[in-house]
C-alpha positions as CSV (number, residue, x, y, z in Angstrom):
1,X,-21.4,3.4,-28.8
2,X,-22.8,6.1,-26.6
3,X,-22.2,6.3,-22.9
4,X,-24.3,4.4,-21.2
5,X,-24.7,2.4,-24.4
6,X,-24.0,-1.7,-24.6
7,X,-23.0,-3.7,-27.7
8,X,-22.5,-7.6,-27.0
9,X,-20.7,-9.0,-29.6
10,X,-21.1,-13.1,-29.9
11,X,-20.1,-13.2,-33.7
12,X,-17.6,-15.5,-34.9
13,X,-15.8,-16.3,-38.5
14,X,-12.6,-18.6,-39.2
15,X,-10.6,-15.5,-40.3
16,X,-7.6,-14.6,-38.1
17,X,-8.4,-10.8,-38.8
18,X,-10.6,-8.9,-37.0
19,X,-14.4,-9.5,-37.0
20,X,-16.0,-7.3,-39.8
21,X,-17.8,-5.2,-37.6
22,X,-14.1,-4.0,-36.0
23,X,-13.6,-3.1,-39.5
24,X,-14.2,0.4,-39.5
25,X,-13.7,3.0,-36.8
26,X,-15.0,2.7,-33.9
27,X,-15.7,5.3,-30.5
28,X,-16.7,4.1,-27.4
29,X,-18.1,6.6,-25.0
30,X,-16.8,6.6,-21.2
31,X,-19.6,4.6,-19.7
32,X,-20.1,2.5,-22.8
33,X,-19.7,-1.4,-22.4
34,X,-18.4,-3.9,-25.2
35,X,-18.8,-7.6,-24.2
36,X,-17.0,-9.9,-26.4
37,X,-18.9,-13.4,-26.2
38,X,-16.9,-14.8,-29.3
39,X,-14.3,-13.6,-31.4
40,X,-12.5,-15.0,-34.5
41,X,-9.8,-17.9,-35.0
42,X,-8.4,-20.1,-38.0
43,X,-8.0,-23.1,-36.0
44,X,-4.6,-22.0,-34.8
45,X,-4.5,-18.5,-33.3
46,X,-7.3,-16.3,-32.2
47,X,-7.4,-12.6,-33.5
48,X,-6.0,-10.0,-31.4
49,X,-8.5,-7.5,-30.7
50,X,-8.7,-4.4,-33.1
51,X,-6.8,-1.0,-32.3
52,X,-9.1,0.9,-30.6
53,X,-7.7,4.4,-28.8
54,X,-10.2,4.2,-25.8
55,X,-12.6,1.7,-24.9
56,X,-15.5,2.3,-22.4
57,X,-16.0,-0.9,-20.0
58,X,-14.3,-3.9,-21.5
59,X,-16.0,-7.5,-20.4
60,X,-14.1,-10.8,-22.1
61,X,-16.5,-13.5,-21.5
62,X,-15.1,-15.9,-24.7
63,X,-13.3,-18.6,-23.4
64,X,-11.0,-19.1,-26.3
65,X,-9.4,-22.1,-28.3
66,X,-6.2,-21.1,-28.2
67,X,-4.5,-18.5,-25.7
68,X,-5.4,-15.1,-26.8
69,X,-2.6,-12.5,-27.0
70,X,-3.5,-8.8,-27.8
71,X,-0.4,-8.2,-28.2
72,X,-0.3,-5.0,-26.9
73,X,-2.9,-2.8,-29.1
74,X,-5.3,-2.4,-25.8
75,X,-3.7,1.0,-24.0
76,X,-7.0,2.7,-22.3
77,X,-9.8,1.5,-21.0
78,X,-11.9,4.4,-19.9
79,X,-14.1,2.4,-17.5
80,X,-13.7,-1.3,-15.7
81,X,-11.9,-4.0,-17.4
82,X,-13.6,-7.7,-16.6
83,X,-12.6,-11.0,-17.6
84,X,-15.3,-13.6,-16.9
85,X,-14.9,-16.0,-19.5
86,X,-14.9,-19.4,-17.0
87,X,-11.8,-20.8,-19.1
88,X,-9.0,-22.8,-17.3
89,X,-6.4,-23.7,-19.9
90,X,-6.3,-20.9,-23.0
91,X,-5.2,-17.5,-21.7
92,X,-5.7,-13.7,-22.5
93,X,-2.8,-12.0,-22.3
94,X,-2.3,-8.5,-23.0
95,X,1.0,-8.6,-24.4
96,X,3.9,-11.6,-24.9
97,X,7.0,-9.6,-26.2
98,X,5.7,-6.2,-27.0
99,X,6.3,-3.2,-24.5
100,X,2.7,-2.6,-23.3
101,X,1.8,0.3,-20.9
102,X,-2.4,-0.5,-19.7
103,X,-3.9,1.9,-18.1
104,X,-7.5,1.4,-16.7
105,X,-9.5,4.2,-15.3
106,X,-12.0,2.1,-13.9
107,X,-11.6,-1.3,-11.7
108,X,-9.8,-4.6,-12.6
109,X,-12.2,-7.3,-12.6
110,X,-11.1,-10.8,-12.1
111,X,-14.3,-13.1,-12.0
112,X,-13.0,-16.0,-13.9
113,X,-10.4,-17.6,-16.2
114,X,-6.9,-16.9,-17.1
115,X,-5.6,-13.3,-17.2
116,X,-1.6,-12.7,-17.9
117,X,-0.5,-9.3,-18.4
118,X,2.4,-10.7,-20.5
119,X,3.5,-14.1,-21.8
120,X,6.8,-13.0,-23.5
121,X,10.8,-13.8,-22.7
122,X,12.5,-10.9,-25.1
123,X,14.7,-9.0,-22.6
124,X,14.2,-4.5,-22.6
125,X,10.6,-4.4,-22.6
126,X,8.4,-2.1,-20.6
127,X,5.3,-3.6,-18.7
128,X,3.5,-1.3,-17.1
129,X,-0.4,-1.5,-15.7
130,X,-2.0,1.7,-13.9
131,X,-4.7,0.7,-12.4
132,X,-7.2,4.1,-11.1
133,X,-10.2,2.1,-10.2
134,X,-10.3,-1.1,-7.3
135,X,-9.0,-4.3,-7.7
136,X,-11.3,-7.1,-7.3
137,X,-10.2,-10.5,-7.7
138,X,-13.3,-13.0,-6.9
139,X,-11.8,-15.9,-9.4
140,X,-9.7,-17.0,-11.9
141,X,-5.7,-16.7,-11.8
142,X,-4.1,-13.3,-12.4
143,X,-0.3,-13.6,-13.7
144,X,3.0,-12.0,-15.6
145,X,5.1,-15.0,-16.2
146,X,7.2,-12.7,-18.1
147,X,10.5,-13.5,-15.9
148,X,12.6,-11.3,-18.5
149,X,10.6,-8.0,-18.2
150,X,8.8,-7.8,-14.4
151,X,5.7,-5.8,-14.5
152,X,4.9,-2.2,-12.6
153,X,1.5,-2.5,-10.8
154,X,0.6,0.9,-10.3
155,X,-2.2,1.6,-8.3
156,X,-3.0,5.3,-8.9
157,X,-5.8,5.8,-7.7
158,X,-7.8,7.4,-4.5
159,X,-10.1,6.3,-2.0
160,X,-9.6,3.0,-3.8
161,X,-9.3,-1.2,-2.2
162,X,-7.5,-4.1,-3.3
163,X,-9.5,-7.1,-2.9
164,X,-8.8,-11.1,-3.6
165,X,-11.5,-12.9,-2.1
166,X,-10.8,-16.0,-4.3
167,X,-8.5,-17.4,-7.1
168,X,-5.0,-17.2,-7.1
169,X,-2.7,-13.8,-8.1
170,X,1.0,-15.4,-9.3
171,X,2.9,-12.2,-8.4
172,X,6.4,-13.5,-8.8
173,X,7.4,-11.3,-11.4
174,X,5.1,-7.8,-9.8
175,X,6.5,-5.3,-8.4
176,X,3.5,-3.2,-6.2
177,X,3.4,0.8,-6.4
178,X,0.8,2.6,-4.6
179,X,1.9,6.0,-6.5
180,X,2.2,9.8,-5.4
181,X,-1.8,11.0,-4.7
182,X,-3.3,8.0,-4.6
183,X,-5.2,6.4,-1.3
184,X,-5.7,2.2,-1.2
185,X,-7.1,0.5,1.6
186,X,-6.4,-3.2,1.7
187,X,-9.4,-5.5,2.1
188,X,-7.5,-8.7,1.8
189,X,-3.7,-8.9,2.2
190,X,-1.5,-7.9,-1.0
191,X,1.5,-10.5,-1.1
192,X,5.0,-9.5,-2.8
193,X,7.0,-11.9,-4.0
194,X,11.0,-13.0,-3.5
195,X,13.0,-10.1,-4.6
196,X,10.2,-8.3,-5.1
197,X,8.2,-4.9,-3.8
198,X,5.9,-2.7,-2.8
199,X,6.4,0.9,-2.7
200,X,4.4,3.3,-1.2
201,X,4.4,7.4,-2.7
202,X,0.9,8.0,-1.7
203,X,-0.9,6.7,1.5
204,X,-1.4,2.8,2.0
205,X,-4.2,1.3,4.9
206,X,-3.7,-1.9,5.9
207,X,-6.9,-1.4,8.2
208,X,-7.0,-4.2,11.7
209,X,-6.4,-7.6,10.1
210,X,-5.0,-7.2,6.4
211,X,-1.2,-6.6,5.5
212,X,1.5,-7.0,3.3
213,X,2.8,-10.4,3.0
214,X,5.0,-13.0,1.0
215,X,8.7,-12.8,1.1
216,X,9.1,-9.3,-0.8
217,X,10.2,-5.8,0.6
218,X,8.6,-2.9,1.6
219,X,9.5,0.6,1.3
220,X,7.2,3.8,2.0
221,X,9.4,6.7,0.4
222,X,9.6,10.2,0.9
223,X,5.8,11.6,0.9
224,X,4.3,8.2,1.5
225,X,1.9,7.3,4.1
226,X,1.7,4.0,5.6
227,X,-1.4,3.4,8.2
228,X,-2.3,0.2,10.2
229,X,-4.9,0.0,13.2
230,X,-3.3,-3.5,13.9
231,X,-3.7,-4.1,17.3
232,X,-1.1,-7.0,17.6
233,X,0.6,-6.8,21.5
234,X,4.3,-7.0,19.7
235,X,3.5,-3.7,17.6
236,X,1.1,-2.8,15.0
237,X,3.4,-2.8,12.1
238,X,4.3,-6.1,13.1
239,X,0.9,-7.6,11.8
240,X,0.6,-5.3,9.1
241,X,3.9,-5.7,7.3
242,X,5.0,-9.3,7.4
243,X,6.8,-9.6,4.5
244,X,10.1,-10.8,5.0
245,X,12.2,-8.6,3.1
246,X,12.2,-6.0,5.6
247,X,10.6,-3.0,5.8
248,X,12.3,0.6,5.2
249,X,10.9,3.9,6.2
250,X,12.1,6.7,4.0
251,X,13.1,10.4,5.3
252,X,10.2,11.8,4.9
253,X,7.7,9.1,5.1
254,X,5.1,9.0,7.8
255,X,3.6,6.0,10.2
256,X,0.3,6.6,11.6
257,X,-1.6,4.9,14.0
258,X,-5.6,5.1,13.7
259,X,-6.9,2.3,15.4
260,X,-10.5,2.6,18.0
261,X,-8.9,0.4,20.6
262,X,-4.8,0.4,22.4
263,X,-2.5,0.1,20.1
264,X,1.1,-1.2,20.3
265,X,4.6,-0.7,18.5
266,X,7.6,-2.2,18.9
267,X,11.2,-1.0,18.7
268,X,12.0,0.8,15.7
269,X,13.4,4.5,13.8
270,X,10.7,6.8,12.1
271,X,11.2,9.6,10.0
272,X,7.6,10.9,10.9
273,X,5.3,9.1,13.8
274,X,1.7,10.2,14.1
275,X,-0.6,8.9,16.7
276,X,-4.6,8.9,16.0
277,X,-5.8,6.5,18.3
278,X,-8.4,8.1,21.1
279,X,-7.0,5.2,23.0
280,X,-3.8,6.0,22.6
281,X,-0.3,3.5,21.8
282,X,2.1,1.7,24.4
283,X,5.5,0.9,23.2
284,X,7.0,-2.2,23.5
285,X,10.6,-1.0,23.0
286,X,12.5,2.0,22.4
287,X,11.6,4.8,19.1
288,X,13.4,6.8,17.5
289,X,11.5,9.8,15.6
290,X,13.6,11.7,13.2
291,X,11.1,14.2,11.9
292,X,7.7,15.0,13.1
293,X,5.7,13.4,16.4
294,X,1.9,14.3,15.9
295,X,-0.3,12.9,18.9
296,X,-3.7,13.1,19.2
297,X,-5.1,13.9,22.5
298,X,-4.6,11.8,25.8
299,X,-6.8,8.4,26.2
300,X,-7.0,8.9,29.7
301,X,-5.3,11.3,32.3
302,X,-2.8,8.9,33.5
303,X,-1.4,8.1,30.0
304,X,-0.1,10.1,26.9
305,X,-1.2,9.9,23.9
306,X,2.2,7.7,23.5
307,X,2.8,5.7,26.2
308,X,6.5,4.5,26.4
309,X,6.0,3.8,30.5
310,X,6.6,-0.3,31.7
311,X,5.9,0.1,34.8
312,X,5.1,2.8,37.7
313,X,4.8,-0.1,40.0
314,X,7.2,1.8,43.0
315,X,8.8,4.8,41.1
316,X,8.9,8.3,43.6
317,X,7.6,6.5,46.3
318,X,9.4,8.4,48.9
319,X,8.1,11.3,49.8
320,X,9.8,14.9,50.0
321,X,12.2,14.7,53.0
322,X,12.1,10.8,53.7
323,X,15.0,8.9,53.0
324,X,17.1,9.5,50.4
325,X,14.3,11.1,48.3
326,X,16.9,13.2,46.6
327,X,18.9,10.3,45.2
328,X,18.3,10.3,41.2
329,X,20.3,7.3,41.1
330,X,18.2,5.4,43.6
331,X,16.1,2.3,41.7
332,X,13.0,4.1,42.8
333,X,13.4,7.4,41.3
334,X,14.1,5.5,38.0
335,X,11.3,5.2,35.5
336,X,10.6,1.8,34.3
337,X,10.4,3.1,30.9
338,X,11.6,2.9,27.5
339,X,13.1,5.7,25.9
340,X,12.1,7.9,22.8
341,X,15.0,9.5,21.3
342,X,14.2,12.7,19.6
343,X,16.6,13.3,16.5
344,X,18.6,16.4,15.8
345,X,15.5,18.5,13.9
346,X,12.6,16.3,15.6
347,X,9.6,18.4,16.5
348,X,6.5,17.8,18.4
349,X,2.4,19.2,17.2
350,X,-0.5,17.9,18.5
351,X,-2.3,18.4,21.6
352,X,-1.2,14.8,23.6
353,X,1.6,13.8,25.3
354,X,3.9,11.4,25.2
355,X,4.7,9.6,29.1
356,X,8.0,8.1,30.1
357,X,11.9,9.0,29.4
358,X,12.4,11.4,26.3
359,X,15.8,11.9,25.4
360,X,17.5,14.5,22.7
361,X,21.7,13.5,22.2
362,X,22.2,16.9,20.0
363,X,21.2,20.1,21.5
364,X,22.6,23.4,19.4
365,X,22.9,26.6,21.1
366,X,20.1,29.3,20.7
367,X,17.6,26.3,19.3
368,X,14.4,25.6,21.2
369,X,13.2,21.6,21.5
370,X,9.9,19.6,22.0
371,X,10.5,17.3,24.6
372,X,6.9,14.9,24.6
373,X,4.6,18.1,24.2
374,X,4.4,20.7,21.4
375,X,4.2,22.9,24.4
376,X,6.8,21.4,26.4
377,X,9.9,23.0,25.4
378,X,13.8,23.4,26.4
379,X,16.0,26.7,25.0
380,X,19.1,26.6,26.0
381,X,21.1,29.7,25.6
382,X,25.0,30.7,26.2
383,X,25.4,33.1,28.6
384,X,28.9,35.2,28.2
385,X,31.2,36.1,31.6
């Protein structure tokens, strides 16, 4: 079948082989598309589907008799895989006990019926499913009850979105990657199970409203990229990662803010922090940045680009020679502010500015540091004699 080309297949013998017409050899182009309307059974199993080295687009609209297991001959398809076969008891399964690595190129359709990746309870296999295209899940029930072997959900691919807008997705035994060079944006919220996680190697945007739920962990590794333009008042990251497994940022991961209205973030240690929010982001604790602070430029010329400030509400209200204007230690020469701590290598780019207390706890002789402006900077320098 050509690209471009379609062959509907709604053929059907009692043979538990493969239909005739599989009988040969067969080559699907790229954008070809096979729909299977019917396939063969013997009145107790249905045939797996033939062993085919790429499809194009694979539709299964046959509702089958019995549950349909591939067992783990389909490795590629080249396009989008869709399962709209209406079917709410027999499944198709792409595997029960064989090691089966699926890679799709295209997007994972899930319209209706019953799709499980694998069925299986023999210990030491591999599961593995790259998906490169979207996930799209408008029906039907996604699963891996495979409890013995839990399935790799790689999602490898860029400028990409995970949606669920209906049906259910069992993801107790899924563990989430969003892998190294690849870019999803969630349009509905991606749950992970107990025990479970999602990891994050390339860049994952949870957008305003969606996030990562269920009771699972998250971690964004070295390289990865987690974004959020949540605008919850307790901190961003707060109403995009809910899971309650905790969430750990990796040396060498980066948070960045990109909402179009104030942001917030509450207390917590970054390897990387970047700000790209015109509006800017108020903290509602202290931060810790380990690595690199990049702010975008100031919302306003009152507030930085990060704004770790409470309240100026009577801070250096005496003026120069009144009082005890001198007094550092007197309440009104005190910032009402939380603090950012800058780690030991921490570095500023960026034009903003971050306003309130900045504080460094290691300073090295000879060793010049950012304190809330790439072009704010302390040298300190021993001086002999």
């Amino acid at each position: 079948i050509e690209n471009g080309g379609t062959y509907i297949h709604n053929y059907r013998i009692s043979n538990a082989s493969a239909p005739p017409v599989f009988g040969g050899t067969e080559s699907f182009g790229v954008s070809s598309t096979v729909e299977i309307r019917n396939w063969d059974d013997n009145g107790i199993a249905v045939a797996s589907l033939p062993t085919v080295a790429n499809w194009g687009n694979l539709v299964i609209k046959y509702s089958p008799a019995f549950a349909w297991n591939f067992g783990g001959v389909l490795t590629t398809v080249n396009g989008n895989f869709t399962i709209d076969n209406l079917s709410t008891i027999n499944e198709v399964r792409f595997s029960a006990n064989v090691a089966t690595t699926l890679t799709i190129k295209g997007d994972l359709n899930i319209v209706s019926g019953l799709l499980n990746f694998s069925s299986g309870s023999t210990a030491s296999r591999i599961m593995i499913l790259n998906l490169e295209g979207n996930y799209n899940q408008t029906g039907g029930t996604f699963t891996h009850s495979n409890s013995n072997n839990l399935l790799a959900f790689n999602m490898n691919g860029s400028g990409k979105t995970f949606t669920q807008t209906a049906g259910a997705l069992t993801n107790t035994n899924i563990n989430w990657t969003v892998s190294n060079g690849a870019y999803l944006s969630l349009s509905s919220d991606l749950p992970v199970a107990t025990s479970r996680t999602v990891t994050v190697t390339g860049t994952l945007d949870c957008g305003s409203t969606n996030k990562i739920s269920g009771v699972g962990s998250v971690t964004v590794s070295s390289g990865g990229v987690l974004k959020t333009s949540n605008l919850n008042t307790s901190g961003a990251l707060n109403g995009s990662v809910t899971a309650t497994g905790g969430l750990t940022l990796s040396t060498g991961s980066t948070v960045e803010l990109n909402g179009t209205a104030p942001q917030f973030l509450g207390a917590r240690t970054f390897s990387n922090l970047k700000i790209n929010n015109a509006s800017g982001v108020v903290a509602k604790g202290d931060l810790t940045v380990n690595g690199i602070l990049d702010l975008s430029a100031n919302p306003n010329a009152t507030n930085g680009a990060l704004e770790m400030v409470i309240d100026y509400t009577g801070y250096a209200q005496n003026p120069y020679g009144v009082g005890d204007y001198t007094n550092s230690t007197a309440s009104f020469n005190n910032l009402n502010s939380y603090v950012l701590t800058m780690g030991p290598s921490a570095t500023t780019v960026g034009i903003g500015d971050v306003t309130g207390k900045i504080r460094r706890t290691s300073l090295v002789d000879n060793t010049t540091y950012s304190f809330g402006n790439a072009h704010t900077e302390l040298r300190l320098n021993s001086v002999s004699g």
